[in-house]
N, C-alpha and C positions, 0 to 999 in steps of 0.2 A: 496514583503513581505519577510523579513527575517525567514533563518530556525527557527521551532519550534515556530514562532509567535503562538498564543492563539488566534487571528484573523482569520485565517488562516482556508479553509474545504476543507472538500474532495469533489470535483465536480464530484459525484457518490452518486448514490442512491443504497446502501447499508443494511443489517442489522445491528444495531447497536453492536451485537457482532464482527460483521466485522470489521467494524471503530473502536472499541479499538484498535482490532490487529493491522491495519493499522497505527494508529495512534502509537503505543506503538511501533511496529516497525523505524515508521520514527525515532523518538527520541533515538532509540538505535543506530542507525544507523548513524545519523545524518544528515537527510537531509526533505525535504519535505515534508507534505504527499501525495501529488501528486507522487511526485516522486515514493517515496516507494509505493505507488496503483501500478505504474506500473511497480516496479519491481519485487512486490509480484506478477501480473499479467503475467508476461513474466513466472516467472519461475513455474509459475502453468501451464500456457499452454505449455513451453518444458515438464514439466513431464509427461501429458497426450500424449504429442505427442510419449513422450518413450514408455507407457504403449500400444497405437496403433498397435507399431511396432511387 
C-alpha cells in the first residue's frame, strides 16, 4: 500500500486518541502509519529508558 493510502490501519489496538497522533504524525512525516507506530514507539521507550537512568 502506498504512503498515506486511506486504506491503510494501524495493526494495533490502540485508543483512538492515539491513532489521531499516529496517524497525524505519519502524514507529517511522510511515511506509514505503521511505520510512524514505531517510531513513535522507539522513541517513547528510549525516553523512559533515560528517565530509569
Amino acid at each position: 500500500m502506498a504512503r498515506g493510502d486511506r486504506r491503510e490501519s494501524l495493526n494495533l489496538r490502540v485508543t483512538p486518541e492515539l491513532k489521531r497522533q499516529i496517524e497525524a504524525y505519519a502524514e507529517r512525516v511522510g511515511i506509514s502509519i505503521n511505520a510512524a507506530a514505531c517510531v513513535l514507539l522507539t522513541e517513547g521507550l528510549r525516553a523512559e529508558r533515560r528517565r530509569e537512568r
